[in-house]
N, C-alpha and C positions, 0 to 999 in steps of 0.2 A: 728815658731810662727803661732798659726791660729788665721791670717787679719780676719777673719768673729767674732770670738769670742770675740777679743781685740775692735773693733768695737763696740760692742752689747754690753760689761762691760762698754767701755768710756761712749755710748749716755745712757746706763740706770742711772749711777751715776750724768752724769750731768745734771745740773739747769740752764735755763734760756740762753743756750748754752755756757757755765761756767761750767772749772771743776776746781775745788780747786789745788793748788801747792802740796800741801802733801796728796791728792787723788792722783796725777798722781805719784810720785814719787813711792807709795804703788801699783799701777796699773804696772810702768813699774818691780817692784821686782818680781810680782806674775807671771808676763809672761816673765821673766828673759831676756828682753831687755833691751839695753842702756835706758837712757831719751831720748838723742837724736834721739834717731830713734820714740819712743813715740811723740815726738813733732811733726815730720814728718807727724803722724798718726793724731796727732790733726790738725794741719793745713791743711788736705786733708779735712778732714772731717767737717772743718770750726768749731771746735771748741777753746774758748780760754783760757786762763788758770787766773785764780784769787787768791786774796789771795797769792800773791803770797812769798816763805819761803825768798829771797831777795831781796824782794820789787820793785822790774821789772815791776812788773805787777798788778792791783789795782783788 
């Protein structure tokens, strides 16, 4: 996985520091990571996730 690449696709897609549930879901496929390790990546990077497909998350 290139951390510098998966970085630079999360912060350009997201809004308002919000990335959508089925953004990230589509994000973690294309870079053929778990989610959970995606999450990882969003929580370093203090991003949070909206929208969300289980409604966890507003």
């Amino acid at each position: 996985m290139d951390r510098k690449k998966l970085e630079e696709v999360i912060k350009k897609k997201a809004k308002d520091g919000k990335l959508p549930c089925a953004v990230c879901f589509k994000i973690a496929d294309d870079f053929g990571i778990p989610k959970k390790e995606l999450t990882k990546v969003l929580n370093e990077i203090k991003i949070k996730i909206s929208q969300c497909q289980l409604g966890c998350f507003e």
